[in-house]
C-alpha positions as CSV (number, residue, x, y, z in Angstrom):
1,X,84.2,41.3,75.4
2,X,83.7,44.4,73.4
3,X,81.6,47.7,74.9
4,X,78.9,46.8,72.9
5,X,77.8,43.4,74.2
6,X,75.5,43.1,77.4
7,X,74.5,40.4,79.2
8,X,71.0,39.9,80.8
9,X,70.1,37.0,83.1
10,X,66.4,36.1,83.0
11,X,63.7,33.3,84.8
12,X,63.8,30.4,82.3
13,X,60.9,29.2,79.8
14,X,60.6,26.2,82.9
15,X,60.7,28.5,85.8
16,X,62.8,26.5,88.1
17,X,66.1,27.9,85.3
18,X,67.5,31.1,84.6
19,X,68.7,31.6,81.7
20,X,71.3,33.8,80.6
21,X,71.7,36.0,77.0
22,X,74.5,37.6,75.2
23,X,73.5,40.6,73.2
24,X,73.2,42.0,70.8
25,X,73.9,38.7,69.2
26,X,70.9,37.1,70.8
27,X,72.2,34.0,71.6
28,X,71.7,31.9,74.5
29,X,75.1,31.5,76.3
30,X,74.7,29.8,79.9
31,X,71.7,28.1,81.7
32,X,71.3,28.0,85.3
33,X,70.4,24.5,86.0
34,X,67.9,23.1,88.8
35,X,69.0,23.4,92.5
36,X,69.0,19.4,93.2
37,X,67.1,19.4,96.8
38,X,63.7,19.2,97.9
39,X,61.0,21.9,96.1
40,X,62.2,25.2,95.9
41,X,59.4,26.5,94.0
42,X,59.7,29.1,90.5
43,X,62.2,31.8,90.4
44,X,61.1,34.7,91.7
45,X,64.2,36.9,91.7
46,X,66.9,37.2,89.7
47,X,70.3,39.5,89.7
48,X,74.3,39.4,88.0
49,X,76.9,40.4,89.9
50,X,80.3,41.2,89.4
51,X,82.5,39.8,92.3
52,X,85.6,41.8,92.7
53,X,87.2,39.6,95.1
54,X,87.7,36.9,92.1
55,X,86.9,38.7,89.4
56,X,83.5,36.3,88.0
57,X,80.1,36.9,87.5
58,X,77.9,35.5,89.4
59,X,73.8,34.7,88.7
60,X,71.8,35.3,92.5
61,X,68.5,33.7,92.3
62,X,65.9,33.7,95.5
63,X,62.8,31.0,94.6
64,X,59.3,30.4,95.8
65,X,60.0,28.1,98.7
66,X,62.2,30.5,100.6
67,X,65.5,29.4,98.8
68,X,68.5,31.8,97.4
69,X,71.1,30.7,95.5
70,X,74.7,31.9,94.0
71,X,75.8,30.4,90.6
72,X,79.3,30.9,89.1
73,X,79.0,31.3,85.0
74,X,81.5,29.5,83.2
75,X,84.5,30.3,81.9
76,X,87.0,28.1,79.3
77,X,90.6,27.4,80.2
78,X,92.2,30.8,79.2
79,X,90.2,32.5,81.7
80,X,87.7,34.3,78.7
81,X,83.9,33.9,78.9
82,X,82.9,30.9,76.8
83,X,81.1,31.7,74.1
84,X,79.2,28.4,73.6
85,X,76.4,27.4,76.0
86,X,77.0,26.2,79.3
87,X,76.0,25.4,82.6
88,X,76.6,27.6,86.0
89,X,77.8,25.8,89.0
90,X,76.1,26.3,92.2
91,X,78.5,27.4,94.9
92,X,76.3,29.0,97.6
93,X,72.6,27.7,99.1
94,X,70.4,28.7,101.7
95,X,67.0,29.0,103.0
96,X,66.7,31.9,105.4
97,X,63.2,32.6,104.5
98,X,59.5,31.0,105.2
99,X,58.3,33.0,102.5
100,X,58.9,33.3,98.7
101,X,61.7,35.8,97.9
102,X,60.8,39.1,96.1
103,X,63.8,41.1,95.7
104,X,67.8,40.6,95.7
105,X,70.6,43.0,96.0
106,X,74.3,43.3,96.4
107,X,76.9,45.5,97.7
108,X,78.7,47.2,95.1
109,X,81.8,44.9,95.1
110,X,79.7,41.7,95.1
111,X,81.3,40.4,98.4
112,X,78.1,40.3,100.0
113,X,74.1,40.0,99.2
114,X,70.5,40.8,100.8
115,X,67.4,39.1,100.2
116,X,63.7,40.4,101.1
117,X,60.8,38.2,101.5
118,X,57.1,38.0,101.7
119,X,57.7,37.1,105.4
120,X,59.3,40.0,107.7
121,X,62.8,39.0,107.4
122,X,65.7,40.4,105.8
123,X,69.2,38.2,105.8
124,X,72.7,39.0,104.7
125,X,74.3,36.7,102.9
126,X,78.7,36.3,102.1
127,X,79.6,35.3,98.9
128,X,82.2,32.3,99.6
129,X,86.0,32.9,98.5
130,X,86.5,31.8,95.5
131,X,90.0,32.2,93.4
132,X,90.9,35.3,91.8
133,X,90.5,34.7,87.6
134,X,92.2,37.0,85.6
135,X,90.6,38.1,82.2
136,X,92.8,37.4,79.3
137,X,90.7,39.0,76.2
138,X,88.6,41.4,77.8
139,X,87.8,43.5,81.2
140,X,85.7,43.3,83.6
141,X,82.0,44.1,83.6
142,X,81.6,47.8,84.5
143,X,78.3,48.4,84.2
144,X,74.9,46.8,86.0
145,X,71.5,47.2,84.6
146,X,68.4,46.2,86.3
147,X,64.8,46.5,84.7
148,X,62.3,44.9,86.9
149,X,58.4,43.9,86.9
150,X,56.4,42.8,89.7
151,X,53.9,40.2,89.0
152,X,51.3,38.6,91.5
153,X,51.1,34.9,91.8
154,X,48.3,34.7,89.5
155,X,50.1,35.9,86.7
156,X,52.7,33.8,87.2
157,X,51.8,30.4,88.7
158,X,48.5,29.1,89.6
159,X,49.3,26.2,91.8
160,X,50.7,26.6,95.2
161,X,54.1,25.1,96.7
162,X,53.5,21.6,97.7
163,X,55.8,22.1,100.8
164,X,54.2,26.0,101.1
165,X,50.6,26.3,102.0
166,X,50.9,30.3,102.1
167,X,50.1,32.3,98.5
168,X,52.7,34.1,97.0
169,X,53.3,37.9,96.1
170,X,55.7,37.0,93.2
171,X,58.4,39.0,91.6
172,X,60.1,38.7,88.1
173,X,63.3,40.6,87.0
174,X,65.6,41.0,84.3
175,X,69.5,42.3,84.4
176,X,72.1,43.0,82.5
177,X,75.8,42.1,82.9
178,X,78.9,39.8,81.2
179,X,79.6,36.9,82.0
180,X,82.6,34.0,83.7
181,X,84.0,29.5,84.8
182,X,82.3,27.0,86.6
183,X,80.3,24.2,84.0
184,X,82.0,22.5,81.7
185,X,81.3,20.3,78.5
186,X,83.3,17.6,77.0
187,X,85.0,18.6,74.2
188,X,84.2,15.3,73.0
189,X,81.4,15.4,70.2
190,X,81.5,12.0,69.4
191,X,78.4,11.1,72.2
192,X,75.5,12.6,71.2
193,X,73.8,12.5,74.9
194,X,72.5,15.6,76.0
195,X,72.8,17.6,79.6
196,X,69.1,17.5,81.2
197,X,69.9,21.0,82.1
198,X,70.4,22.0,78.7
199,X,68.3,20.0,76.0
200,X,64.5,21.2,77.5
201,X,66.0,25.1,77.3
202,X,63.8,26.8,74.3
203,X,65.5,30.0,73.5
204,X,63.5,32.9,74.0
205,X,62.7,35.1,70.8
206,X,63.4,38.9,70.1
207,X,61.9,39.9,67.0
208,X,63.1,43.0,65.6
209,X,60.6,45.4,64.4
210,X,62.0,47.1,61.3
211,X,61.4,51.4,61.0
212,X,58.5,52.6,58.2
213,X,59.8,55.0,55.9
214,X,57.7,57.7,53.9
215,X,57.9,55.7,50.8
216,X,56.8,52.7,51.6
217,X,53.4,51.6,50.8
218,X,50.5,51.2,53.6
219,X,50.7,47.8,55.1
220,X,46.9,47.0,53.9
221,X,47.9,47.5,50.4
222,X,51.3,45.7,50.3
223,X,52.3,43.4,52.7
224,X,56.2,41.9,52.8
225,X,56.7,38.0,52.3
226,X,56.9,36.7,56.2
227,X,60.6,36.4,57.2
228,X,62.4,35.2,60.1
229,X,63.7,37.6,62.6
230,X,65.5,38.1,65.5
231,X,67.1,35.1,67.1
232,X,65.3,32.8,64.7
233,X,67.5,34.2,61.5
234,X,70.4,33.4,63.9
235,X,69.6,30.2,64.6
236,X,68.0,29.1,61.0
237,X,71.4,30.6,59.7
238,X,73.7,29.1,61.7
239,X,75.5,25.8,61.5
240,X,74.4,23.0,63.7
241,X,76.5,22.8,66.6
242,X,77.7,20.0,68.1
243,X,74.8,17.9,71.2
244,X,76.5,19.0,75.2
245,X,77.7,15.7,76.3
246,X,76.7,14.9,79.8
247,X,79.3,16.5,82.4
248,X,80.2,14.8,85.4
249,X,78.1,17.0,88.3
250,X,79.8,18.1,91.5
251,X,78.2,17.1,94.9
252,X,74.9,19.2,95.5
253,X,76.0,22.0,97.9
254,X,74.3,21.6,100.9
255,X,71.8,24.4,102.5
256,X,73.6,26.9,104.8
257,X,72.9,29.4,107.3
258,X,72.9,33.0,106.2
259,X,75.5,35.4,107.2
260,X,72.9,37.4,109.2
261,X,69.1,37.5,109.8
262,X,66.7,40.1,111.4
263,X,63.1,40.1,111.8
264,X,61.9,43.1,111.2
265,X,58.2,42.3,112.1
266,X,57.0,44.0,109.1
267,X,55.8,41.5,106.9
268,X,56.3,42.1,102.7
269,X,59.3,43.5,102.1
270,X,58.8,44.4,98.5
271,X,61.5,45.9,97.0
272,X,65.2,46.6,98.4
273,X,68.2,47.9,97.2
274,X,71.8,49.2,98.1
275,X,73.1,52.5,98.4
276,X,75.9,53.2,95.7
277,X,78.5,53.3,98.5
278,X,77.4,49.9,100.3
279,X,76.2,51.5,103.4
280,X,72.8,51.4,103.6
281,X,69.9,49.3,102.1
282,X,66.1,50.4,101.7
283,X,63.2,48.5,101.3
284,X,59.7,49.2,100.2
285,X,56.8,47.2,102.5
286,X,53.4,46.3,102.1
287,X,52.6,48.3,104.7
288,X,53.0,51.8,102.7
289,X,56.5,52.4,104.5
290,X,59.9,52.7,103.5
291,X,62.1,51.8,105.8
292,X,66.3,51.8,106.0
293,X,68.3,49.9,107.4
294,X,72.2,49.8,108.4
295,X,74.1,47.4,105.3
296,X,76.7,46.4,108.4
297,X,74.3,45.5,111.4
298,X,70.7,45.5,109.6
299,X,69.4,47.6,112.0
300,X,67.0,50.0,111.2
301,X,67.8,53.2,111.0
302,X,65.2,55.3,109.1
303,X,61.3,54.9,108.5
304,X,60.0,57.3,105.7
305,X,56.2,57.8,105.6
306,X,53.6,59.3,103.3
307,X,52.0,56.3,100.8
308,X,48.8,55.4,101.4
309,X,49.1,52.4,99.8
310,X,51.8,49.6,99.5
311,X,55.3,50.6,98.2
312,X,56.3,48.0,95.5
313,X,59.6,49.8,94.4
314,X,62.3,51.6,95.8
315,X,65.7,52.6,94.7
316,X,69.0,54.7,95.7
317,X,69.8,57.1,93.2
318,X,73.8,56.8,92.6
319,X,76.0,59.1,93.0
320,X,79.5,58.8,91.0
321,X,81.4,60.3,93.7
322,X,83.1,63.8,94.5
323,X,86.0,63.1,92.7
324,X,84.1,62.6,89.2
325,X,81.6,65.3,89.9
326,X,84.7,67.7,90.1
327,X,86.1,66.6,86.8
328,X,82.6,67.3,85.2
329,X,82.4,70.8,86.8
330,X,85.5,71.8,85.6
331,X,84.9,70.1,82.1
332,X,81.5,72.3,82.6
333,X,83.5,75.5,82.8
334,X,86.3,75.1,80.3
335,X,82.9,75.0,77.9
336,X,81.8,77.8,79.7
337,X,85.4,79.9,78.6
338,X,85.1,79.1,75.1
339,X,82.0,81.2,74.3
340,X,80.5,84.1,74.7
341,X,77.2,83.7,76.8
342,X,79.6,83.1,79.7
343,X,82.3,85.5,80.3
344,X,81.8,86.1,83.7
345,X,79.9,84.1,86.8
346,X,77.8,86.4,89.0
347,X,78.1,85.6,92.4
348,X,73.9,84.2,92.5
349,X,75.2,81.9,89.3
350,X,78.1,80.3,91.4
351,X,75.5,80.2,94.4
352,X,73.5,78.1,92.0
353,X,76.3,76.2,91.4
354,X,77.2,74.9,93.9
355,X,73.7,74.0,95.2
356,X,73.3,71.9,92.1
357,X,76.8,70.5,93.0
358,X,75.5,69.7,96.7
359,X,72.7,68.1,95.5
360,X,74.6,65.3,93.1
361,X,76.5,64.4,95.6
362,X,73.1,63.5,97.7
363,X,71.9,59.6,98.4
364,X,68.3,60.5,97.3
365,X,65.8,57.9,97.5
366,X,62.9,57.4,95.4
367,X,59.6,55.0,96.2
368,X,57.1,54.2,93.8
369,X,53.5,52.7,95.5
370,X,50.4,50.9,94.6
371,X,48.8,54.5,95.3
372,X,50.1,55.7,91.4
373,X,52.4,58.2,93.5
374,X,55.9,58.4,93.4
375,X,58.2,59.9,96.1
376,X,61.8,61.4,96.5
377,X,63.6,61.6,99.4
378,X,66.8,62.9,101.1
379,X,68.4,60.7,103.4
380,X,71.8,61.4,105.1
C-alpha cells in the first residue's frame, strides 16, 4: 500500500452494512455484511482499527439494538490486502447495552475496545487472538483518522426498533485506515450467482469539483457539456468485472459477554475516547459533564464541570511522546544556529521554552457541548 492511499469505513447505503473505501481511487473494496441474529437495528457507530497483536485491520461497528461487532477485512493468500471487493468475517459479537450505541474507541494497539451507550453503561471489550499475518507488499497502517457527525434519530431513521420500544439518540461516523483476510470469493467466474451481501451494495459517489480559473467564462454564459465524475468515470471506464460467486459462510458467532461492564448511572454517554497512551478514556454525557474514567478498571476517576448544556464531543489531544518531542527541539535549534535572528538564547527565551515543551507533553482534553462552547482541559 503506497503513503498515498487511505482507507475510510463508512454506514452502508442499507444501514444494517458498512462499507469500506480505498482512496484516492474511489473504489469500493470490502463490505461488512449483515450480523445474522435477531434485529440489531442501523449502524450507529463505526471505527478501523489496526490490531497489533496480528497485524489486520479490523471494522468495530456498535448498532441500534445494543449490539457491537468486530469484523476482520480480507486479505488474499500472500498476505496483501485484496484489491477486489470482498466481504469481512465477523469474529467478535456482543450485546452489553440496552441502549443504541453512540461512540466506539480502542486502545492504541487494538487489543482491546470501549463502547458508550444511550443507557449508563460503559463495557470493555478484548479483541479475540487471532494469528499473526505478515505483510508481504506493504506496511502496516500507521495512521488513524476519525471525522465524526452526530445525528438524532430523526435524521436518520424514523421507525423505531421492533425489539426496542426506547427512541434513539443516534450517531454516524466516518474513519480512515488500510485494510486486511477473512471473506473470500471463488476464483471461479464461471457461476454468475451473486453474494446477497454484495449485489444490493450501491457505491457511494464523490464528485470532484474542478478549480475556476481567471479565464474562464462565467458559468451563466458558457456552461461545459455534463461529464461523469468522480467514481462514476471509474466505474463507466472500467472493464466489467467478473459477478462474486456465493462463498460458503462460516457458523454465525454467537453473542458473548463483554470483557467488562460498569454502570455508571449517568445515562447518555455521548462521546468517548482514549488517551494516546491507553490509560485513560473520557466521555462526554448528556448531562453537561465530562467524566474520566480508569482504561484498566473503568472506574471513575475525574468529573470536569462547566457546560450548561449536553457535551456531544470529547477528545484527548495526543501527544507523540518525550522522545520525539526532543528530536523536534533539537531539529528546532540546529535551525536556530543557522541564522542570524538567533545567536544567542536569553535565559526568559529558554524559560519559554521549556514551558512550551511542558505543555506538548500534556494529555489535554477538549469538550465540545450543545451550549456552542468549547472547553480545554488539563488532566494528569
Amino acid at each position: 500500500m503506497s503513503d498515498e492511499q487511505i482507507y475510510i469505513a463508512v454506514a452502508g447505503t442499507d444501514d444494517k452494512k458498512a462499507e469500506v473505501y480505498q482512496f484516492p481511487d474511489e473504489k469500493l473494496v470490502c463490505v461488512v455484511p449483515r450480523i445474522d441474529i435477531s434485529e440489531t437495528g442501523m449502524i450507529m457507530a463505526v471505527k478501523l482499527v489496526h490490531h497489533q497483536p496480528s497485524n489486520n485491520v479490523l471494522v468495530i461497528t456498535g448498532y441500534e439494538a445494543g449490539f457491537t461487532a468486530v469484523h476482520l477485512l480480507p486479505r488474499n493468500s500472500t498476505g496483501t490486502r485484496k484489491p477486489t471487493l470482498g466481504l469481512a468475517q465477523n469474529i467478535y459479537l456482543s450485546q452489553p447495552h440496552t441502549q443504541p450505541i453512540l461512540s466506539v474507541d480502542a486502545l492504541p494497539d487494538g487489543s482491546t475496545y470501549f463502547t458508550s451507550s444511550a443507557d449508563a453503561t460503559i463495557a470493555a471489550h478484548r479483541i479475540p487472538e487471532l494469528p499473526y499475518t505478515a505483510d508481504v507488499d506493504c506496511e502496516p497502517p500507521e495512521n488513524l483518522v476519525t471525522n465524526e457527525c452526530n445525528l438524532d434519530d430523526d435524521e436518520r431513521h424514523n421507525a423505531p426498533l421492533a425489539t426496542d420500544e426506547s427512541t434513539a439518540h443516534g450517531k454516524a461516523a466516518l474513519f480512515t485506515n488500510a485494510s486486511p483476510e477473512a471473506a473470500t470469493t471463488s476464483p471461479d467466474s464461471s457461476s454468475p450467482a451473486r453474494n446477497s451481501d454484495t449485489e444490493s451494495i450501491e457505491p457511494l459517489s464523490f464528485p470532484k469539483l474542478r478549480p475556476r480559473t481567471g479565464i474562464e467564462p462565467p458559468p451563466d454564459t458558457a456552461k461545459p457539456p455534463a461529464r461523469p465524475s468522480g467514481l462514476s468515470s471509474l466505474l463507466a471506464s472500467a472493464p466489467p468485472q467478473p459477478a462474486l460467486t456465493p462463498t460458503a459462510r462460516p457458523p454465525p458467532v454467537t453473542v458473548q459477554p463483554a470483557h467488562k461492564i460498569i454502570n455508571t448511572k449517568h445515562a447518555g454517554q455521548q462521546s468517548l475516547r482514549v488517551r494516546s497512551d491507553g490509560r485513560l478514556l473520557v466521555t462526554g454525557g448528556w448531562d453537561s459533564k465530562v467524566r474520566v474514567y480508569s482504561s484498566k478498571t473503568l472506574k471513575e476517576v475525574a468529573v470536569l464541570k462547566w457546560h450548561k448544556e449536553g457535551v456531544y464531543a470529547v477528545s484527548f489531544g495526543e501527544v507523540l511522546g518525550k522522545e520525539a518531542l526532543e528530536q523536534h527541539a533539537a531539529e528546532q535549534k540546529a535551525v536556530e544556529k543557522g541564522t542570524e535572528v538567533a545567536k544567542r538564547e536569553t535565559g526568559l527565551a529558554k524559560l519559554q521554552r521549556q514551558r512550551e515543551e511542558a505543555l506538548q507533553l500534556k494529555h489535554w482534553v477538549a469538550a465540545g457541548a450543545k451550549d456552542g462552547k468549547v472547553s480545554l482541559w488539563e488532566v494528569f
